[in-house]
Structures are given as structure tokens and as C-alpha cells.
TIRO-2110 file (N, C-alpha, C; in Angstrom, 1 decimal):
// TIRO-2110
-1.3, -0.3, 12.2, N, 1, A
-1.3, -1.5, 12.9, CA, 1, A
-0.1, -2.4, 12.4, C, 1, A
0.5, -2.7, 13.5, N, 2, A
2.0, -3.6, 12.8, CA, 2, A
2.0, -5.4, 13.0, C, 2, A
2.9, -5.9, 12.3, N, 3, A
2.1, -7.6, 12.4, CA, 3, A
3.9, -7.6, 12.3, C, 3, A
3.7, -9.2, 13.0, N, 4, A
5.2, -9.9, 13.1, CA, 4, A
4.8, -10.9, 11.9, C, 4, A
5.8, -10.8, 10.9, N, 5, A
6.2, -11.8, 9.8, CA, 5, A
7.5, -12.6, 9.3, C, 5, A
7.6, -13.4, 8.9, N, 6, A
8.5, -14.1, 8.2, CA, 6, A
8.8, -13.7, 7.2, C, 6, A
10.3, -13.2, 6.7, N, 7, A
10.3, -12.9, 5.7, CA, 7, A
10.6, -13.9, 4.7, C, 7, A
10.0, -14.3, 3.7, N, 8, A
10.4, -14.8, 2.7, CA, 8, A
11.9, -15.6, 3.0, C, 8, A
12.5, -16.9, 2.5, N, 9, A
13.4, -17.2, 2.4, CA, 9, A
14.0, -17.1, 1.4, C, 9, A
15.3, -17.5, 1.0, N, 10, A
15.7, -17.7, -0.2, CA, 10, A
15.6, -18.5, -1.1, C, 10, A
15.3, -18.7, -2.4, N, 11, A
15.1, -19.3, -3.0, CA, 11, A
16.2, -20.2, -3.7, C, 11, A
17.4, -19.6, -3.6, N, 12, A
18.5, -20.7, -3.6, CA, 12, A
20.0, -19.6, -3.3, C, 12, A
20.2, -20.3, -2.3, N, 13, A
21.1, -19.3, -1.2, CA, 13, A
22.3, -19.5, -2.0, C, 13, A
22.6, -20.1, -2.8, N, 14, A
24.2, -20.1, -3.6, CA, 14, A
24.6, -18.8, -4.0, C, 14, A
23.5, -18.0, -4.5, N, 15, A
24.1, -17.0, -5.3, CA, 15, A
23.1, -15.6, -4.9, C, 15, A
23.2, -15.0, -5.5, N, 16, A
22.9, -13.1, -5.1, CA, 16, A
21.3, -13.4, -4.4, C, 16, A
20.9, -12.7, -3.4, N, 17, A
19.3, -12.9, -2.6, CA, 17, A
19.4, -11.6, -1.9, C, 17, A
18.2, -11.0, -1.7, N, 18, A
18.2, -10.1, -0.8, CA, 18, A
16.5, -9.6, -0.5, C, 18, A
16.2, -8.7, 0.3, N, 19, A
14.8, -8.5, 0.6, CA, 19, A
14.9, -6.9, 1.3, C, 19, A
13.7, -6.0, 0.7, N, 20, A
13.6, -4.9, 1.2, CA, 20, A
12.2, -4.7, 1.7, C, 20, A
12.0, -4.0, 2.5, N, 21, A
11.0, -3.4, 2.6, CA, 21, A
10.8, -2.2, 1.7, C, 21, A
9.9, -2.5, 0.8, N, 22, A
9.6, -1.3, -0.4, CA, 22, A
9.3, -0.1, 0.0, C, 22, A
9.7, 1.6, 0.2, N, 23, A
9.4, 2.1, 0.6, CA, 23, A
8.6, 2.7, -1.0, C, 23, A
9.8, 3.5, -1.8, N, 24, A
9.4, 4.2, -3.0, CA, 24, A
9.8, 3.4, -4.1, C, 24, A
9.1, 4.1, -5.5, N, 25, A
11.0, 3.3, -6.5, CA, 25, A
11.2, 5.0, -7.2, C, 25, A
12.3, 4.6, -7.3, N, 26, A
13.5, 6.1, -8.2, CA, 26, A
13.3, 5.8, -9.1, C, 26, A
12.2, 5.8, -10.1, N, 27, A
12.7, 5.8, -11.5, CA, 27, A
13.4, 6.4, -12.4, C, 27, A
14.4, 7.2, -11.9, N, 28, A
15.3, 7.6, -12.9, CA, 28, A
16.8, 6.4, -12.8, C, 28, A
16.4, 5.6, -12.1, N, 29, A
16.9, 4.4, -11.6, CA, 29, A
17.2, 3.4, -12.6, C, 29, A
17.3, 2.5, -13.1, N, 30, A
17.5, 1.6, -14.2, CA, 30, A
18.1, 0.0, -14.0, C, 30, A
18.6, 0.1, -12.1, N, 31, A
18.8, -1.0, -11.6, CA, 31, A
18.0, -1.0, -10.4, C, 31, A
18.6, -2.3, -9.7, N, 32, A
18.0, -2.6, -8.2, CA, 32, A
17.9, -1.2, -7.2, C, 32, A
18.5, -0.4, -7.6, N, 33, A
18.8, 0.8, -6.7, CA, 33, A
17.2, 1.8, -6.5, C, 33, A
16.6, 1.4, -7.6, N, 34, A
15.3, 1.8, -8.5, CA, 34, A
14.6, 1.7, -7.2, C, 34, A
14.8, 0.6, -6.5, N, 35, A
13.7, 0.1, -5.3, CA, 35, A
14.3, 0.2, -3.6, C, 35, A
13.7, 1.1, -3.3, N, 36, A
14.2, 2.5, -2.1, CA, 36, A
13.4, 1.5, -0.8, C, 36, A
14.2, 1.5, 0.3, N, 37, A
13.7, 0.7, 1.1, CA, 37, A
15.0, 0.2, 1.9, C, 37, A
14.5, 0.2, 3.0, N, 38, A
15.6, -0.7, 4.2, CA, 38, A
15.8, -2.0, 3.9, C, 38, A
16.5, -2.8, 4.0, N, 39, A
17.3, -4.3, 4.1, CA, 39, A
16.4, -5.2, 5.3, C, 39, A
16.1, -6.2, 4.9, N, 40, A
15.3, -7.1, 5.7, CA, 40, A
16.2, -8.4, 5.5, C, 40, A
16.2, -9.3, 6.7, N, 41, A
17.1, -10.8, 6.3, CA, 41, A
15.8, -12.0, 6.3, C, 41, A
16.6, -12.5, 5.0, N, 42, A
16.0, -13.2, 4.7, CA, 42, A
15.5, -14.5, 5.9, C, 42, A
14.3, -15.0, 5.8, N, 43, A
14.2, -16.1, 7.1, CA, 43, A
13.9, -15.8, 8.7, C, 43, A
13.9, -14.8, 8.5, N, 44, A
14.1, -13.9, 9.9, CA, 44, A
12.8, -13.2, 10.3, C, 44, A
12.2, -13.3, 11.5, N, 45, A
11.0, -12.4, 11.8, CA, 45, A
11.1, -11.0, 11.9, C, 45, A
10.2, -10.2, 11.3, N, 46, A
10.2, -8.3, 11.2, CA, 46, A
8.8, -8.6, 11.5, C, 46, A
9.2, -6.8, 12.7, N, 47, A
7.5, -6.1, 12.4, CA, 47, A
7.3, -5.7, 11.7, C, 47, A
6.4, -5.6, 10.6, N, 48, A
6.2, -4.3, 9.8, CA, 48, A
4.3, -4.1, 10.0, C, 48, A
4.4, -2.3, 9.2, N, 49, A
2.7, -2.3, 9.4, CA, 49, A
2.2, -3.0, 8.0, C, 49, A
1.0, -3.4, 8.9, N, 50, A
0.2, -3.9, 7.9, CA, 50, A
-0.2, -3.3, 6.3, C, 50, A
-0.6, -3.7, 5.0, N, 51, A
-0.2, -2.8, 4.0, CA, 51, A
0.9, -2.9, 3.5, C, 51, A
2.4, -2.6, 3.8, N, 52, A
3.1, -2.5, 3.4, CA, 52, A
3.7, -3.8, 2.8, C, 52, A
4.9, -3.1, 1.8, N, 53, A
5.5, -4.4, 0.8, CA, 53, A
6.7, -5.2, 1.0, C, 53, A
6.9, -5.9, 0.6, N, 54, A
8.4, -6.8, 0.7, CA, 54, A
8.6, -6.8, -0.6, C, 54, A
9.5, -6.5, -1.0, N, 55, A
10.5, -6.9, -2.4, CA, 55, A
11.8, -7.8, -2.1, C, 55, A
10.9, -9.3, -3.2, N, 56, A
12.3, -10.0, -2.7, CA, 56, A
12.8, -10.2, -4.1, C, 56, A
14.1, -10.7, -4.2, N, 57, A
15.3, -10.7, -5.2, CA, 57, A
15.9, -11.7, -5.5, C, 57, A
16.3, -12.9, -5.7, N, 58, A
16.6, -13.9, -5.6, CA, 58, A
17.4, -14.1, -7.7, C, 58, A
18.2, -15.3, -7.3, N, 59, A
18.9, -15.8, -8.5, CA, 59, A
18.5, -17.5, -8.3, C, 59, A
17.7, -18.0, -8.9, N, 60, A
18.1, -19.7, -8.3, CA, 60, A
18.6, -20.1, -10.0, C, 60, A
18.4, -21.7, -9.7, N, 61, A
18.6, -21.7, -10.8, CA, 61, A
20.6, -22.4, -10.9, C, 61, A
21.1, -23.4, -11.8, N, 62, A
22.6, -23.6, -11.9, CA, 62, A
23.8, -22.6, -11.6, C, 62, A
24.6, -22.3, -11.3, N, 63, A
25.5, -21.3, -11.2, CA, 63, A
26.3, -20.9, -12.6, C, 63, A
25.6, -21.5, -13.5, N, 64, A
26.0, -20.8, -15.2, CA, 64, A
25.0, -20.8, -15.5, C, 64, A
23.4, -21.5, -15.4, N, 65, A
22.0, -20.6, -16.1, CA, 65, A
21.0, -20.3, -15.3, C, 65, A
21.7, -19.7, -14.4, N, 66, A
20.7, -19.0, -13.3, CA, 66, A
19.9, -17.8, -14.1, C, 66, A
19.2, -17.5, -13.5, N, 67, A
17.6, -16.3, -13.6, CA, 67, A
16.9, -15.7, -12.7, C, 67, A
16.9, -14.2, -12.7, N, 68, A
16.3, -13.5, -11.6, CA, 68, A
14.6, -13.5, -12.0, C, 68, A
14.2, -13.8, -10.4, N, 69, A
13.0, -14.0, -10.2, CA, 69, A
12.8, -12.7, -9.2, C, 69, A
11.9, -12.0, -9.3, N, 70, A
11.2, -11.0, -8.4, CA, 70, A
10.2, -11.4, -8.3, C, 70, A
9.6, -11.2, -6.5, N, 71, A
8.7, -11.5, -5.9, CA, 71, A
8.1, -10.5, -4.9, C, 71, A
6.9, -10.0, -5.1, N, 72, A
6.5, -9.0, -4.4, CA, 72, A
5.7, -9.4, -3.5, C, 72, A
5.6, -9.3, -2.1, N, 73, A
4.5, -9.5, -1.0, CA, 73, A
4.0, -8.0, -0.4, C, 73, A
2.7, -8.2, 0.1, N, 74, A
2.1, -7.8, 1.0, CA, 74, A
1.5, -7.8, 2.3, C, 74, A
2.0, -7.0, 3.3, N, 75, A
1.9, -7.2, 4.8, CA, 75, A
0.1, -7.5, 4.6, C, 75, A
-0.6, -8.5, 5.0, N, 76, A
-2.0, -8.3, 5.6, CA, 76, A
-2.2, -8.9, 6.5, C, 76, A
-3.8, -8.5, 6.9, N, 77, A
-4.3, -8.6, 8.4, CA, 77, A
-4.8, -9.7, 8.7, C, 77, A
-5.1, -10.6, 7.3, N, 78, A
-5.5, -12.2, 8.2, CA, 78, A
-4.2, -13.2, 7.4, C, 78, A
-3.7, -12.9, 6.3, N, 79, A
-2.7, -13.9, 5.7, CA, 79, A
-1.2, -13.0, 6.7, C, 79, A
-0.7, -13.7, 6.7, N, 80, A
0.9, -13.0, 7.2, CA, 80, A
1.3, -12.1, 6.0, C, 80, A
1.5, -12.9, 4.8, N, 81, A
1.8, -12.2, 3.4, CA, 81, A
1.0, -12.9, 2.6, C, 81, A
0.7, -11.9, 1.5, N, 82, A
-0.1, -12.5, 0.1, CA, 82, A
1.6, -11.7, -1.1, C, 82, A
1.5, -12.9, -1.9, N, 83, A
2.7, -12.4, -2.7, CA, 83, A
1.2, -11.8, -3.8, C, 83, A
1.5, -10.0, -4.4, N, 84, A
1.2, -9.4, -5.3, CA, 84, A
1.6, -9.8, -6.4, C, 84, A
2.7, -10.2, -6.9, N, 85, A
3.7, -9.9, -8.1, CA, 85, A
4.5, -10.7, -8.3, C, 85, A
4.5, -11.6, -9.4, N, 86, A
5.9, -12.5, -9.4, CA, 86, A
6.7, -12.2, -10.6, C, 86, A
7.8, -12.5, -10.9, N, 87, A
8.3, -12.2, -12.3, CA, 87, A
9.8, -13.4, -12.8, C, 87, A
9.7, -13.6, -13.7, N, 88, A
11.2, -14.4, -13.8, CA, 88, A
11.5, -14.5, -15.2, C, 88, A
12.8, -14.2, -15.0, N, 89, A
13.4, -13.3, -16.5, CA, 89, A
13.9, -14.7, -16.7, C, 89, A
14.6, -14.5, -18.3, N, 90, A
15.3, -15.5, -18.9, CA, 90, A
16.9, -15.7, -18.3, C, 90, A
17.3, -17.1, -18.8, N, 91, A
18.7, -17.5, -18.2, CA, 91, A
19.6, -15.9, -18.0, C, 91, A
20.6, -16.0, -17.2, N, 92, A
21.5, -14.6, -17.1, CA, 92, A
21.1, -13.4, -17.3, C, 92, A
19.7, -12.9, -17.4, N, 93, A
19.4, -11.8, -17.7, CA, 93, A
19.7, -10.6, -16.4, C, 93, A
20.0, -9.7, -17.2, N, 94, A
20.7, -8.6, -16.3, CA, 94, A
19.9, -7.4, -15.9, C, 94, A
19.1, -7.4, -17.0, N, 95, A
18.1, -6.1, -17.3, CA, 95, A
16.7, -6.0, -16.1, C, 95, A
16.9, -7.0, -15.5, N, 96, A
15.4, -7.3, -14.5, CA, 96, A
14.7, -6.5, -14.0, C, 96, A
15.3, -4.9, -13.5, N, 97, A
14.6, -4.3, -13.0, CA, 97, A
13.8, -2.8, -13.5, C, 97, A
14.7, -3.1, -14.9, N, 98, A
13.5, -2.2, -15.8, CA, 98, A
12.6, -3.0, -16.1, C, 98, A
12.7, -4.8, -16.7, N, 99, A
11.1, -5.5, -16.6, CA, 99, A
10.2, -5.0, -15.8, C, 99, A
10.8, -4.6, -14.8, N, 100, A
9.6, -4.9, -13.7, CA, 100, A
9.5, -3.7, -12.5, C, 100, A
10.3, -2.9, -12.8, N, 101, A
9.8, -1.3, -12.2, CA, 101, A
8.5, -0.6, -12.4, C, 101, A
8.3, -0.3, -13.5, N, 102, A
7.0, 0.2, -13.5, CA, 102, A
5.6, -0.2, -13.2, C, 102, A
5.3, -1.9, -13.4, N, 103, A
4.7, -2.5, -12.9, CA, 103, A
4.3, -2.6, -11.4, C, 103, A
5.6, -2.6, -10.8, N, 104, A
5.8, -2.6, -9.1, CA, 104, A
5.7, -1.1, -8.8, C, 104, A
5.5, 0.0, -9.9, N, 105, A
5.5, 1.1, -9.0, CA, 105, A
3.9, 1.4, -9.2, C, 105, A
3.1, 1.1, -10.4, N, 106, A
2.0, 1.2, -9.9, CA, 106, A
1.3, 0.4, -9.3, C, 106, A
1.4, -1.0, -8.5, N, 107, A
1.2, -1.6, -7.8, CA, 107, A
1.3, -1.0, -6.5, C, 107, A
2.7, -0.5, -6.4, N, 108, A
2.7, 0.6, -5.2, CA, 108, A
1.6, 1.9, -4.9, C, 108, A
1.7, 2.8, -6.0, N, 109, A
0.6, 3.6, -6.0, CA, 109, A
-0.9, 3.8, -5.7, C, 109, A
-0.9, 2.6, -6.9, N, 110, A
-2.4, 1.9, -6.3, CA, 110, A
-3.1, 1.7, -4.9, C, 110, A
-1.8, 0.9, -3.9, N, 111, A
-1.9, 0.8, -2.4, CA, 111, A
-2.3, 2.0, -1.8, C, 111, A
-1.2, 2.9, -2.2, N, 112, A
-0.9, 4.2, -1.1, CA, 112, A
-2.3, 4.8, -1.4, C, 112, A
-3.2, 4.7, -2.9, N, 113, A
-4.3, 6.0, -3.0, CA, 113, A
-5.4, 5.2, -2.3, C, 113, A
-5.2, 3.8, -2.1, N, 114, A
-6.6, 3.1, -1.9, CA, 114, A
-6.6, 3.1, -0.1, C, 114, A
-5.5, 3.8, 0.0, N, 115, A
-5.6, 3.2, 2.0, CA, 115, A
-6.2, 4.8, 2.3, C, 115, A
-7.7, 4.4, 3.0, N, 116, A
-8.2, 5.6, 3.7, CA, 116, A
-7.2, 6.3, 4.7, C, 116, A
-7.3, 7.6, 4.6, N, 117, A
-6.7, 8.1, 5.3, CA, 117, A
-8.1, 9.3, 6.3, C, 117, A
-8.1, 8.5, 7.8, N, 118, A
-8.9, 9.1, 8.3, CA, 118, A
-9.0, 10.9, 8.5, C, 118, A
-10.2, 10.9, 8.4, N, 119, A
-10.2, 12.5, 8.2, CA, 119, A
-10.1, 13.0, 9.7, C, 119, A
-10.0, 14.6, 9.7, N, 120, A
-9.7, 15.0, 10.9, CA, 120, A
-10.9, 15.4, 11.4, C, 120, A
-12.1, 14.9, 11.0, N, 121, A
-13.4, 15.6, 11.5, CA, 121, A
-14.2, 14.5, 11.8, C, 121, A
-13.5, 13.5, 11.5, N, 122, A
-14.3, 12.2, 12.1, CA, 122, A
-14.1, 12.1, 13.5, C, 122, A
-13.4, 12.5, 14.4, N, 123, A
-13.7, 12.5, 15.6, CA, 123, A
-14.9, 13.8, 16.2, C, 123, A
-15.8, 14.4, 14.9, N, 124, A
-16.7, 15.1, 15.6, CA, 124, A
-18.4, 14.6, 15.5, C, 124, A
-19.1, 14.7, 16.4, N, 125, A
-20.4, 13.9, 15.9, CA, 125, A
-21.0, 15.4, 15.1, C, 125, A
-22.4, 14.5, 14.4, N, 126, A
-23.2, 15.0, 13.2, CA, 126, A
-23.0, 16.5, 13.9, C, 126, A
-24.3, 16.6, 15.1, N, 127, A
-24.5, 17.4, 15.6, CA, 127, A
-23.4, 18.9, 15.7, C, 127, A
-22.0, 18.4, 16.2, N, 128, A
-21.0, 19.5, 16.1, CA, 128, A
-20.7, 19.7, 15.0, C, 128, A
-20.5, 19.0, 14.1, N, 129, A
-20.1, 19.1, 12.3, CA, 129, A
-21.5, 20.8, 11.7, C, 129, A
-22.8, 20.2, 12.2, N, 130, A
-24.5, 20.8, 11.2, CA, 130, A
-24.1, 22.0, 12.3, C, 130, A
-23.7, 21.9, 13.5, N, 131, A
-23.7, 23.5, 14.2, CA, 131, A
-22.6, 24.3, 14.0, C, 131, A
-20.9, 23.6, 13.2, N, 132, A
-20.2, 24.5, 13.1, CA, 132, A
-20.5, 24.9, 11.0, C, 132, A
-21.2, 24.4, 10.9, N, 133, A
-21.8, 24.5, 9.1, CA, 133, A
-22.5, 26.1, 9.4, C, 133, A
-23.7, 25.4, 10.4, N, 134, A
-24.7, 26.7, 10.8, CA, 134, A
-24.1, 28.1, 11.0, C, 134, A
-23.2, 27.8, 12.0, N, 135, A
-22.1, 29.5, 12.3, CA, 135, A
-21.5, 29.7, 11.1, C, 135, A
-21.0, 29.1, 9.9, N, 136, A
-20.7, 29.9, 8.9, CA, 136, A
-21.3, 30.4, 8.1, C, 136, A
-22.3, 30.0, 8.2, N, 137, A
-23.8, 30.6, 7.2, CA, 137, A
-23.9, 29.9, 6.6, C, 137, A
-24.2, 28.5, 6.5, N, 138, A
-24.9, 27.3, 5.7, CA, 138, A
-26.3, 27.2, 6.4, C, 138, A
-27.0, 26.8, 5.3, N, 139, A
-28.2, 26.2, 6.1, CA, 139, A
-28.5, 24.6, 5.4, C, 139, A
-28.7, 23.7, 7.0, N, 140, A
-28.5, 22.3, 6.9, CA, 140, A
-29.9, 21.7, 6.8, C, 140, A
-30.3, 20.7, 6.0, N, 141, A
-31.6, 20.2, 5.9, CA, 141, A
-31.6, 18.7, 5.9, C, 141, A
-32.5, 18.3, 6.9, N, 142, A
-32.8, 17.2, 7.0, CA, 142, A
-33.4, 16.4, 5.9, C, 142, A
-32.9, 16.0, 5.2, N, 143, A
-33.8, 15.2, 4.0, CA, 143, A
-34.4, 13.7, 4.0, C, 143, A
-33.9, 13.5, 4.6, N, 144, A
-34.2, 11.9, 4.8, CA, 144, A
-33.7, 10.9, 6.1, C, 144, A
-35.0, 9.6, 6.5, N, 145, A
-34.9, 9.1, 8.0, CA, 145, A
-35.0, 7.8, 7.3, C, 145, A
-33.7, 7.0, 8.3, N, 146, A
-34.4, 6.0, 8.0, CA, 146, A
-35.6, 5.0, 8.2, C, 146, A
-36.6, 4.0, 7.9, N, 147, A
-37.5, 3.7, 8.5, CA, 147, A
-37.2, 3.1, 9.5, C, 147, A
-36.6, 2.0, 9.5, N, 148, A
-36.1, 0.9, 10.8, CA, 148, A
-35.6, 1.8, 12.0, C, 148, A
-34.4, 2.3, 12.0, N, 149, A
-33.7, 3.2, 12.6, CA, 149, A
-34.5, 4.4, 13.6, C, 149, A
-34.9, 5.4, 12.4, N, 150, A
-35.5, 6.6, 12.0, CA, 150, A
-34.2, 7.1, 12.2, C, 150, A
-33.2, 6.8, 12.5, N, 151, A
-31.9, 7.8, 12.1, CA, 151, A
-32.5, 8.4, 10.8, C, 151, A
-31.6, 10.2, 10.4, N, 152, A
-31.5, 10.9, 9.7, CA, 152, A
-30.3, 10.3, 8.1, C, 152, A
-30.6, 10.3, 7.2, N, 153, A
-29.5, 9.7, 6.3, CA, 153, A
-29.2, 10.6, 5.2, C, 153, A
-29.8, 11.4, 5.1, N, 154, A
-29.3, 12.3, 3.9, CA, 154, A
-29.2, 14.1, 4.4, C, 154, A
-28.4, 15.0, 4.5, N, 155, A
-28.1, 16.3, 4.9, CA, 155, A
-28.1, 17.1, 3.5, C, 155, A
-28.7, 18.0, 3.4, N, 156, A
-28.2, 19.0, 2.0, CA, 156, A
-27.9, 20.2, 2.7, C, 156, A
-26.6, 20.8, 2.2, N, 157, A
-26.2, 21.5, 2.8, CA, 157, A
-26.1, 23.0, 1.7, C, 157, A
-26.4, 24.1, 1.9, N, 158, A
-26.2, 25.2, 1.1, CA, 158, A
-26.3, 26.4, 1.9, C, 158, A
-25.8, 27.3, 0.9, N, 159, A
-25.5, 28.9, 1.4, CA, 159, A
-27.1, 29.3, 2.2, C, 159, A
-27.0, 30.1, 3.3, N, 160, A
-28.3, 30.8, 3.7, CA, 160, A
-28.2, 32.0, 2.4, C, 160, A
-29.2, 32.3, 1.4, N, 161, A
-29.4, 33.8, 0.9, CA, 161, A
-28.8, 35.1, 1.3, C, 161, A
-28.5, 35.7, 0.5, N, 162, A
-27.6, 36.6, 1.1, CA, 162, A
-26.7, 36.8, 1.0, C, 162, A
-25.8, 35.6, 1.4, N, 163, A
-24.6, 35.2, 2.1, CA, 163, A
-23.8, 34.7, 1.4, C, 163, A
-22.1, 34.8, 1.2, N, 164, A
-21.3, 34.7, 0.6, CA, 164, A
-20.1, 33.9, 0.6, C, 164, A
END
């Protein structure tokens, strides 16, 4: 599902800003390059799907003791963005995106293992599922109904004897 969003502005447009859409990060990477993703403009409405991240980049701060701040968002389905992650390094610091690479990549990970990925047998009901079990040689047992319902809720499923 895709949602129209705002991306993030800049936090002080004088000096270095940018915004990606996070795809992966390269950790063999050791700079900004670390974080793999298309270019987004700042201020500007994108579709993206829902789930997905924004990595923004920003310098604010005087133009002799400025400081990078990274800011991570998340596309969702009732906020536009929830920022995940904030970070902000010391005056001139250069090193910003080993701070904060590995952090942001299991952040990342975390997302990708937690989003169900619908199975390909959910478009079959019980019945076609217990009769294509049956033709392999399982035998399916009704173990439990519920009271309110009387739907069925528990199946045990095992080898018929014999059978291999």
C-alpha cells in the first residue's frame, strides 16, 4: 500500500542536506555511501509504500560549528511519518555514519523480518488445504470446536501408518 508524504525539510538549508529513501546499507561502506537508496527532495511530496524509511542528513548549526544530525523516519498508515532514530554528533564531526550505521541497519532488519509476508496458501480454504494433506497420506483430526462459534480450532495432522 503506498501513501503520499512530505518529506522532511531541512533543518538549516545553509549547508550540506539531503534525504533518501533507505533501501539497504553497504557495510563495507564507512561513509554516507553506506546508505543505498534513491534521492528524495527535501519539502516536497513522494509516494512511497507504507513501512518503508526516510534517511535524512542535515548539517544545522553556525557555518564554523555546525553538527550532523541523522534522522530516521518511517512511512505509516495512520501517522504520515513517525521519526525511528535521531542522532547528533559533536561540533564538525566527520565520522557520522559509522556512529550510526549499524544501529540503522538493525533497525532496518528488524522491519523487513517483522512484515508478514502473505503465504501462498492463504488463498485456499481449510477444507482444500485437510483434502490436499489427505491425498498425500496425512491423516487430519479434528481436535477441537469452538463453543460460541462451534467452528473447528485445533487440526493435528500426521503420517497415516505405513506411510512414508
Amino acid at each position: 500500500m503506498k501513501k503520499i508524504v512530505m518529506i522532511p525539510e531541512a533543518l538549516d538549508e545553509r549547508k550540506k542536506t539531503w534525504r533518501k529513501i533507505l533501501e539497504r546499507i553497504d557495510k563495507t561502506k564507512a561513509n554516507g555511501y553506506a546508505f543505498v537508496g534513491d534521492w528524495l527532495r527535501a519539502g516536497e511530496r513522494e509516494e512511497l509504500e507504507v513501512g518503508s524509511f526516510i534517511l535524512c542528513y542535515d548539517e544545522p548549526g553556525s557555518m564554523k560549528n555546525w553538527y550532523p544530525v541523522v534522522r530516521l523516519f518511517k512511512v505509516g498508515i495512520e501517522n504520515d511519518l513517525d521519526e525511528v532514530y535521531c542522532w547528533e554528533g559533536n561540533t564538525r564531526e566527520r565520522s557520522w555514519a559509522l556512529a550510526v550505521r549499524d544501529e540503522i541497519s538493525a533497525i532496518l532488519a528488524e522491519a523487513q523480518e517483522q512484515e508478514p509476508e502473505e503465504s501462498p496458501l492463504a488463498g485456499f480454504s481449510d477444507q482444500e488445504l485437510i483434502a490436499e494433506l489427505e491425498r498425500r497420506g496425512y491423516a487430519v483430526f479434528r481436535c477441537g470446536i469452538d463453543s460460541g462459534t462451534g467452528a473447528e480450532l485445533i487440526y493435528r495432522v500426521s503420517r497415516k501408518e505405513g506411510e512414508k
